[in-house]
N, C-alpha and C positions, 0 to 999 in steps of 0.2 A: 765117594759117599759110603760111608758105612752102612752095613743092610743087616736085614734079621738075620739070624740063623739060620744055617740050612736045614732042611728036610730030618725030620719030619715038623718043623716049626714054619716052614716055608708056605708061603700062600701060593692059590692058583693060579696061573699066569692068567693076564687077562683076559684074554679072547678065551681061557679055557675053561668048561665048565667046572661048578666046586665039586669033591667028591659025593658020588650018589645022588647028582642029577643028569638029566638027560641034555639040558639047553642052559647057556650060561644064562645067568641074572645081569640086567643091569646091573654096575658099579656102585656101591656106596661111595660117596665121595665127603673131602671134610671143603667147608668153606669159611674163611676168615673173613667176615663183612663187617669193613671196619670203618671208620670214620672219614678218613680220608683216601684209605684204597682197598680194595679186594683183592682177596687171592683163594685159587682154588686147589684141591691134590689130591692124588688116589694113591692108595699102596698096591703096588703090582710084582712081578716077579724083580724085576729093576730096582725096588726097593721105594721110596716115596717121591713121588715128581708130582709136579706141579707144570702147571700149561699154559702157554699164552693166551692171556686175555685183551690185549692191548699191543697190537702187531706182532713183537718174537716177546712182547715184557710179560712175566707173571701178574703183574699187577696192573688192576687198573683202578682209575682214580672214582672215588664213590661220589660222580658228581652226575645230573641228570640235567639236560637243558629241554624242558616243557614249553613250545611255543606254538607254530603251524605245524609242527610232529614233535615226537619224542626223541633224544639221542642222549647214550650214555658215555659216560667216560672221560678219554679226550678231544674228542670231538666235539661235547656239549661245553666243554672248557672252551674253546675255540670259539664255537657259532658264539659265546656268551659274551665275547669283547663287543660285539655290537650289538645285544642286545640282553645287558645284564640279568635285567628282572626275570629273563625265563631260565637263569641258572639258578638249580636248587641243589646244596650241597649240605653234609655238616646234619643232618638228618638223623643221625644214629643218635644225637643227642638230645632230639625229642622225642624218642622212642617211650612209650609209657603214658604221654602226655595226649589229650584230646585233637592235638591238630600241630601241625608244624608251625611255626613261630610267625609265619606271615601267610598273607593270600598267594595262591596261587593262580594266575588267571581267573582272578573272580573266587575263587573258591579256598575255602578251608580244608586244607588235604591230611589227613590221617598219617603218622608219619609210616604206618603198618605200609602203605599204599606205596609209598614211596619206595623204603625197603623189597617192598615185593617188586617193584620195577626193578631196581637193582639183580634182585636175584634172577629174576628172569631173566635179564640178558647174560648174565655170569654162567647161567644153565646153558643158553643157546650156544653161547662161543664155547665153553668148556666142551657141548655135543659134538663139536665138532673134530674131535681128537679123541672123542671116546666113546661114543653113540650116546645113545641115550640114557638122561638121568633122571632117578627117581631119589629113593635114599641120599640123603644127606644129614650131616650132622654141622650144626652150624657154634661157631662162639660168640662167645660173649663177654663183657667186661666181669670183672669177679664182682664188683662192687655194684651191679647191676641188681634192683632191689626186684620184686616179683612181678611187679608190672608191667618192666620191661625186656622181663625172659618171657610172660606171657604174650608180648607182643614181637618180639622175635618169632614165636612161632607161629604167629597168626602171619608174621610177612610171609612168612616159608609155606603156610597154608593158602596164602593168595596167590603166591607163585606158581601154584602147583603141584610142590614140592609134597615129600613124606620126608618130615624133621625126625628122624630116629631117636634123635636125641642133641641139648646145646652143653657144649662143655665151656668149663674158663678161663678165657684167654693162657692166663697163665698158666694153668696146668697143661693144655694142649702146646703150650713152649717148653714146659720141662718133657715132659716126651717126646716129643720131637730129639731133644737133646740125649734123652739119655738111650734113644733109638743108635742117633751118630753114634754115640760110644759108644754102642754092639751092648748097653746091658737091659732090654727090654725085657730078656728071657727069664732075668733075675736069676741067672746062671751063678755072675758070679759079682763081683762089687761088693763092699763095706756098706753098711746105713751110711746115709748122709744126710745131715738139715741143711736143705737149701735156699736161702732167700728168691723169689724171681719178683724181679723187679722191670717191670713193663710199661713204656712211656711210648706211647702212641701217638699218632696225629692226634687225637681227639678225645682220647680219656688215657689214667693212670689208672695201673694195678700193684699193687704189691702183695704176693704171697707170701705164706712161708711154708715148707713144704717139707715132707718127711721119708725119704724112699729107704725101704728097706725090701731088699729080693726081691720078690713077685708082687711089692705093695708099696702104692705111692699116698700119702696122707700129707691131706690139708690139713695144717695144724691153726692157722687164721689167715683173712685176707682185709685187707682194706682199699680206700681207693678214692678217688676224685674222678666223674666220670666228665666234668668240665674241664679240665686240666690235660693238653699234651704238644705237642708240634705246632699246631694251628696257634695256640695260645703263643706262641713264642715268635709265632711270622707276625700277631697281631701287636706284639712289641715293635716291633722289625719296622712294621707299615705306619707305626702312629710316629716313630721315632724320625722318618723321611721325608713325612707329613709335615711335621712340625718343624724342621728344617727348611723348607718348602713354603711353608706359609712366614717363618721368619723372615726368609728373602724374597719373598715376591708379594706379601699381602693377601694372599689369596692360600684355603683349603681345599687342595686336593680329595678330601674326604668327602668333601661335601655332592662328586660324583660317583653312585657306583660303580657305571662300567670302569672308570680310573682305578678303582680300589679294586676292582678283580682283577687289571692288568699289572699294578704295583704289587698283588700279593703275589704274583706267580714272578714278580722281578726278585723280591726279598726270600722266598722259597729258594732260588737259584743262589744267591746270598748266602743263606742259612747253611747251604750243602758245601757251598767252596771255603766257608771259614772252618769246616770240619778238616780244612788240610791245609788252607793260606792263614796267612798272617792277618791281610785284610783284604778287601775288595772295595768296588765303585758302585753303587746302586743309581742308573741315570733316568731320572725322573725328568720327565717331560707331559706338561700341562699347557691347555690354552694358548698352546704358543710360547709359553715360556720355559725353561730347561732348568734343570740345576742336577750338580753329579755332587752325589753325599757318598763320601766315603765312610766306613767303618770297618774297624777292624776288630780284630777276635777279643780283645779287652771290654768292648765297649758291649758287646754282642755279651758276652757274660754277665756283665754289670746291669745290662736289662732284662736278661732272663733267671738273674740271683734268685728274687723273690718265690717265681713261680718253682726253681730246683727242692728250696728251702721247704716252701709246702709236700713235698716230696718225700723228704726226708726225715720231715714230721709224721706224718703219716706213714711212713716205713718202721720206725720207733713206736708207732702205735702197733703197728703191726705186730713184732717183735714181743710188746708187752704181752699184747693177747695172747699172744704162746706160750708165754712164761719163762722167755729168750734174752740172753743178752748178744750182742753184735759176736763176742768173744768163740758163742756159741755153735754161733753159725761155720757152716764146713766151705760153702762158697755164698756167692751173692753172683745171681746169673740175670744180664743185663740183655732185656728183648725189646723189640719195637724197634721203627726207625729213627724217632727218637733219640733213641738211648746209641745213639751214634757218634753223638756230640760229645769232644771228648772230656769237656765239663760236666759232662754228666757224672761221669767214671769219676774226677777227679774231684768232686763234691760228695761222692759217696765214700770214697776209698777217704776223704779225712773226717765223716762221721763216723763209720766202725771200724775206721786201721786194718780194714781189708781190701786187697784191691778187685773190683770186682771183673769180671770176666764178658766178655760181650758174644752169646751165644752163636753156633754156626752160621746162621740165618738171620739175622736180625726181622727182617721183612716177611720173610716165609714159615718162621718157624711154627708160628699161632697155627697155619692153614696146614701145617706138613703133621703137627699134633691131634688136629682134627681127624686128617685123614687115618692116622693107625685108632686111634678113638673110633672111627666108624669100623673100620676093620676088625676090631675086636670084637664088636656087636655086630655080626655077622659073618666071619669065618669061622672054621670049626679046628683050623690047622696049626692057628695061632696060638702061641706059648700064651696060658692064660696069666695076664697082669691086673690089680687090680687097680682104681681109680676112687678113695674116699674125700668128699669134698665136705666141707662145712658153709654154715650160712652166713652171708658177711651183716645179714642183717637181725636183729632180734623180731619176733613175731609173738605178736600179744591182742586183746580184747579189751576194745574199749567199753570201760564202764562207769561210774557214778563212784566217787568215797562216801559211805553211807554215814560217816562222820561229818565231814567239810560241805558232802555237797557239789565237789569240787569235780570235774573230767580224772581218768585216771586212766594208766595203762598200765591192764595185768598182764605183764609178760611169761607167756607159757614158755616159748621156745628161745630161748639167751641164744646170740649171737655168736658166732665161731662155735655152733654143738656141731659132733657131727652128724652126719645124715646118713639115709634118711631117718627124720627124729620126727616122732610123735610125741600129745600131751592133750591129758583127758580130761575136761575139765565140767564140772557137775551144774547143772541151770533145775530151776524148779519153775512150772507155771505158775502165775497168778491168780489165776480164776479159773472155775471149771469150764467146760467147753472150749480152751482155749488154742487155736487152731495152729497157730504160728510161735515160735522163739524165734525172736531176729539179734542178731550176734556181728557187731559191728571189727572186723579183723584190719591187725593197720600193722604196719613193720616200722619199728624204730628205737632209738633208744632211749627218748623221751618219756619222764611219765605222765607229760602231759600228749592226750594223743592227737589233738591239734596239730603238735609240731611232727605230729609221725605222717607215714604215706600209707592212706589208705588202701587198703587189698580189696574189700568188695565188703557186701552184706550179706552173712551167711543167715538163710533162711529154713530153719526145720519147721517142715511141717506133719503136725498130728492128727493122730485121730481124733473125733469130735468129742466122745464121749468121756475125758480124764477131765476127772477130777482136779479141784487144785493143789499145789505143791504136788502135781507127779514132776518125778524124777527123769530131766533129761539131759544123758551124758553126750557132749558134741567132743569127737574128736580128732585136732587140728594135724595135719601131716606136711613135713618137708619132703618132697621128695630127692633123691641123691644130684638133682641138674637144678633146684632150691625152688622150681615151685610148688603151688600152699595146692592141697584139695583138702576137704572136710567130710565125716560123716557122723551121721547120729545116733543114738537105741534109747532108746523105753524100755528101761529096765521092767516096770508094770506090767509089759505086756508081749515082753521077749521078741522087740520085734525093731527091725530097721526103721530109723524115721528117715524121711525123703529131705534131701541137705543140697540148696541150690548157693550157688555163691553169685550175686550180682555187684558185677563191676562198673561201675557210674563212669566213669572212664573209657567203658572199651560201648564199641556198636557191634552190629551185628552189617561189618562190612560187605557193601557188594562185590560184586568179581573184580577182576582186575579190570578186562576188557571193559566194563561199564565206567570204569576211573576213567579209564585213557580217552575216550568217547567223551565224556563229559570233560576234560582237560583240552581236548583238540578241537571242543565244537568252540571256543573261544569265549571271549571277555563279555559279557554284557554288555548291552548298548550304553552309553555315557548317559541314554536318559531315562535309563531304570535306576534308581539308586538301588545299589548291595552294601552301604556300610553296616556291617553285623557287627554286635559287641564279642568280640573272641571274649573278656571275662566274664560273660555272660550269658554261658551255652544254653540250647535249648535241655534241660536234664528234669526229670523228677523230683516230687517234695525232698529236700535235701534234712538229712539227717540234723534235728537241732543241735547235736553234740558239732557239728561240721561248721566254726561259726563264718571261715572265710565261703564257704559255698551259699552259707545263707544269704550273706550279703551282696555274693556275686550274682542271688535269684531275683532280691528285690530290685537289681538294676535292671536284668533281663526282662521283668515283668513292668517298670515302669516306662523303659523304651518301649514294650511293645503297646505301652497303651497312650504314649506320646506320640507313635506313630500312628496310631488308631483315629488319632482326634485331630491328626493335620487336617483334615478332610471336613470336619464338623464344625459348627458355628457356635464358637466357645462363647459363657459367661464373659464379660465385660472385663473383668478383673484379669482374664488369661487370653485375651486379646492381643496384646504387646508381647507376651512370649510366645503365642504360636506365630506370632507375624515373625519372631526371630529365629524359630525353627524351621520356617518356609525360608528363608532368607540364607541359611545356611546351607541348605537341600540346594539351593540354587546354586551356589556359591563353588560347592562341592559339583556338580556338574558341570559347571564352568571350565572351570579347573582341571576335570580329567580330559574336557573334550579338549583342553588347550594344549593337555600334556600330550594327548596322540597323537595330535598334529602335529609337533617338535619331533615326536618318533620317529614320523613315516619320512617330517623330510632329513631325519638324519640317516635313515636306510640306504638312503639314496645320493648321498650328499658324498661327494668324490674327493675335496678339499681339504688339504687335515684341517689347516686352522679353523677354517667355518665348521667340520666336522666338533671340532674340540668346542668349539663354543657353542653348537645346538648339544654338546654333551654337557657343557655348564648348567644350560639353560632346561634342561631336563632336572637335572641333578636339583636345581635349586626349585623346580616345580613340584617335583615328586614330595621333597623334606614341605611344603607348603601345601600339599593335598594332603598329607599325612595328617599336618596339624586342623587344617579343614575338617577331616575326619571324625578327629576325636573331637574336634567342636561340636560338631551336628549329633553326634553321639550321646555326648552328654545334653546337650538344650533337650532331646527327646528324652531324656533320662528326667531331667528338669520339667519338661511339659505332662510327664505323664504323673509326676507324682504330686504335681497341682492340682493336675484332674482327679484325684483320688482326693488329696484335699478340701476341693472344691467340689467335691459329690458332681463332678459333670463328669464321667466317665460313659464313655459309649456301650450302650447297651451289651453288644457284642463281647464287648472285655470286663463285665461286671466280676465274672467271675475270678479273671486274672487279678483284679485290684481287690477285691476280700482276700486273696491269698496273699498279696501285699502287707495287707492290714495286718493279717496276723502273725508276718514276719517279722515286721517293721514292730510290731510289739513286743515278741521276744527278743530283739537286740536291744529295745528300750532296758528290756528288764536285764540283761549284761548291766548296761550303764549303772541302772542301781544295785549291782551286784558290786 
């Protein structure tokens, strides 16, 4: 392994302290938290290594199994063959979002939460090879919008962690890279425009990248942060599926624990057609068996489409720069992924280049990170620099004072570089007026509907301005791409106080409070907990925000459909709440039915009989689901009769006029 330069470029060895201190610092370390696996790595005198997290592996698998305790990696792989539902994986891809995609034990979990249990144990087992860690620098996908670089650093602040700083994926792979070549020091090497192109388990990156001496420049990135390895076993899984149910009549799909034991068959698949011709994927269900073969033709022909998107998006990339393929000096191929030698050979006949598969495929994100931390905290290190741009546009939503219409005034265009600022001038309305509220959303939509909200920036005044004073808000990327804000009154030469509220994030408790609440276990089957996930408990939602409006009026009509299960309705809503009770019931039925299939399959020594209390789960669960959303909506259905029919529980008066008045502005959409 190629290493930095010697002395005086040479860092301190690790046990030594840095120069002109007395006692060494904990390590900065870089960490790759990635979709489907983590990796960790520090720079030492040795040059960048990387530790086992997963017996002698660097890697382990970003999977959590939540049940009577918590366990990560491959062991919660493992306990999860027999008890699916408490495996939670695939996580990094609701990063941003109010809650991970399903219930957890009862509970709506933050995917911040999750993330931070990851890190936590990546900290623990990393300690153990290099004492204790604080500093970290963690990555991130490049095409990662602001919501979920701010929630990256809130997993790293529930962790325990001090995030120094998150770099992007991609960039932390070209340095790594151009570490191995010995040219970090910017000694010596040519400019070069490098594409890196980065296919993951669980999201795509595409850079394009510009190194010249002591400075590396993002010139654009793009990306699909749905799209990688997983997407490609979930080819793999439906294709054996459907094999499977052509010969036997019966869907394999329809059990999870099956489909988490098929996807770890087809993951084994996926790695040996990277070198055979073809293989046997031997599926066995219910007793019944069948060996589907596939070989590397067919294995290509299913994952065409999803390369293709790839490659569009790399071409987009490209444009953004102002590049053609011709331009480009290499195309450097990262992830594990990017392993598959169709990948190479799908690219290499889009730009007539062929592209190069970086030292590390697996490591090199975490080995990038780690001289990234290094930099921000040694003082011995050849300074390099690191300019990133934004993969997303950043703008304020406001009104066409012509049409009428929503609008997105984009301040900050997409791929500028950073950190970029943009100062954009607000006037009050009335005198005495306390607040400007300034609605920020990333995207490149000018309707900003289709953009992702950042939060609601709020400046607040002094009491006593007049109206039309003058207040400049000024919106900032910073160089790791996320947003902060500040204000001035030019009036009155003075700072205005600039909060940004994100409808999106909480103000999470600790971790150890998560784990406690995850381990004290499920609710009794005769509590009902069906919540509407599109339906959070959140704040008057912004009228410009029309899908949150309409996700309020649902929240607030189940809550007062639940309200009046209890009450002795009007004559008229008699038959729907007898149908709402009836579904309450129905629903508890059904889950007390489902636990009892659990426990005696725990216990159940037999495969066949095993496999069939696994059917019989599988086909319970897909039917409690629907159960579910039944009772879901009937209270959604009862509550906004009761608003109709003026019987509304005293109690909930107030929920149902905020109804009313919602329920009127989407009328007035309609005649819009």
């Amino acid at each position: 392994m190629a290493s930095l330069p010697p002395t005086p470029n040479e860092p301190p060895a690790p046990n030594d302290p840095p120069p002109g201190s007395g006692s060494p610092d904990p390590p900065a370390i870089g960490i790759d938290l990635g979709t489907t696996t983590c990796a960790v790595a520090r720079l030492s005198s040795a040059g960048v290594e990387c530790f086992p997290l997963e017996g002698e592996s660097p890697l382990v698998p970003s999977v959590l199994y939540i049940g009577d305790h918590i366990e990560v990696g491959q062991k919660a792989i493992d306990l999860g063959l027999d008890n699916p539902d408490a495996v939670v994986e695939a996580f990094k891809r609701d990063m941003g979002e109010p809650h991970f995609n399903r219930k957890i034990r009862a509970h709506w979990v933050p995917p911040e939460v999750l993330s931070a249990m990851m890190l936590d144990e990546i900290r623990e087992r990393a300690s153990r090879h290099i004492g204790e860690i604080n500093e970290v620098v963690i990555t991130v996908p490049a095409y990662f919008d602001e919501r979920r670089r701010k929630a990256t650093l809130e997993a790293g602040r529930l962790a325990g962690l001090r995030v120094m700083d998150i770099i992007n994926e991609p960039v932390a792979a070209a340095l790594a890279e151009i570490h191995h070549a010995g040219r970090l020091d910017g000694s010596h090497g040519v400019p070069a425009k490098i594409m890196v192109y980065d296919l993951g388990g669980g999201t795509f990156d595409v850079s394009v990248l510009e190194v010249a001496g002591d400075e590396m420049t993002t010139l654009a990135s793009d990306g699909d942060v749905r799209l990688g390895g997983r997407d490609f076993d979930e080819r793999l899984v439906d294709y054996v599926a459907e094999k499977f149910l052509k010969q036997h009549n019966i869907d394999p799909r329809a059990d999870f624990g099956f489909v988490q034991r098929l996807w770890s068959l087809v993951q084994r698949a996926k790695h040996q057609l990277s070198d055979a011709d073809s293989t046997v994927i031997k599926c066995a269900f219910a007793g019944m068996e069948l060996d589907v073969k596939i070989d590397r033709a067919r294995f290509e022909h299913l994952i065409e489409p999803l390369l293709e998107r790839t490659i569009a998006t790399s071409i987009d990339a490209l444009e953004q720069a102002g590049l053609a393929w011709s331009q480009l000096d290499e195309i450097l191929l990262v992830g594990g992924s990017s392993r598959i030698p169709f990948v190479a050979k799908k690219l290499a006949e889009a730009s007539g280049k062929a592209p190069r598969l970086c030292h590390e495929p697996d490591l090199a994100v975490a080995k990038g990170a780690a001289l990234f931390a290094a930099m921000k905290t040694s003082k011995t290190l050849a300074p390099f620099r690191v300019i990133n741009v934004n993969a997303h546009s950043l703008g304020i939503a406001g009104v066409n004072v012509r049409t009428g219409e929503p609008i997105n005034r984009i301040l900050i265009p997409r791929n500028s570089r950073l950190p970029a600022s943009k100062r954009q001038k607000f006037v009050t309305r009335t005198g005495q007026q306390r607040t400007v509220e300034i609605k920020i959303v990333e995207g490149e939509s000018e309707n900003p509907d289709y953009c992702v909200p950042v939060g609601k920036c709020i400046v607040t005044l002094s009491p006593d301005l007049p109206a039309q004073t003058e207040v400049f808000v000024t919106c900032r990327y910073s160089n790791n791409g996320t947003v902060s804000v500040s204000g001035l009154v030019p009036a009155t030469h003075q700072a205005a106080h600039v909060e940004i509220r994100r409808d999106a994030f909480m103000d999470l408790e600790s971790l150890p409070v998560w784990r406690d609440r995850l381990l004290r276990g499920v609710t009794a089957p005769s509590v009902v907990t069906a919540d509407l996930p599109l339906a959070p408990k959140v704040a008057m939602p912004d009228p410009l925000d029309r899908p949150q409006v309409v996700r309020r009026i649902d929240y607030l009509c189940q809550q007062i459909g639940q309200g009046a299960l209890d009450a002795a309705p009007p004559p008229a809503l008699a038959p729907l709440q007898k149908q709402v009770v009836s579904a309450r019931r129905e629903y508890v039925a059904v889950q007390h039915l489902l636990g009892r299939v659990r426990s005696a399959m725990a216990v159940e020594q037999d495969r066949l009989e095993k496999s069939k209390l696994q059917s019989s789960a599988a086909a319970l669960r897909n039917y409690l689901g629907e159960v579910e959303t039944y009772f879901i909506y009937s209270r959604i259905a009862m509550g906004s009769a009761c608003i109709r029919e003026g019987a509304v529980p005293e109690a909930l008066h107030a929920e149902a006029d905020e109804a009313r008045t919602l329920t009127a502005a989407v009328a007035g959409w309609v005649d819009e």
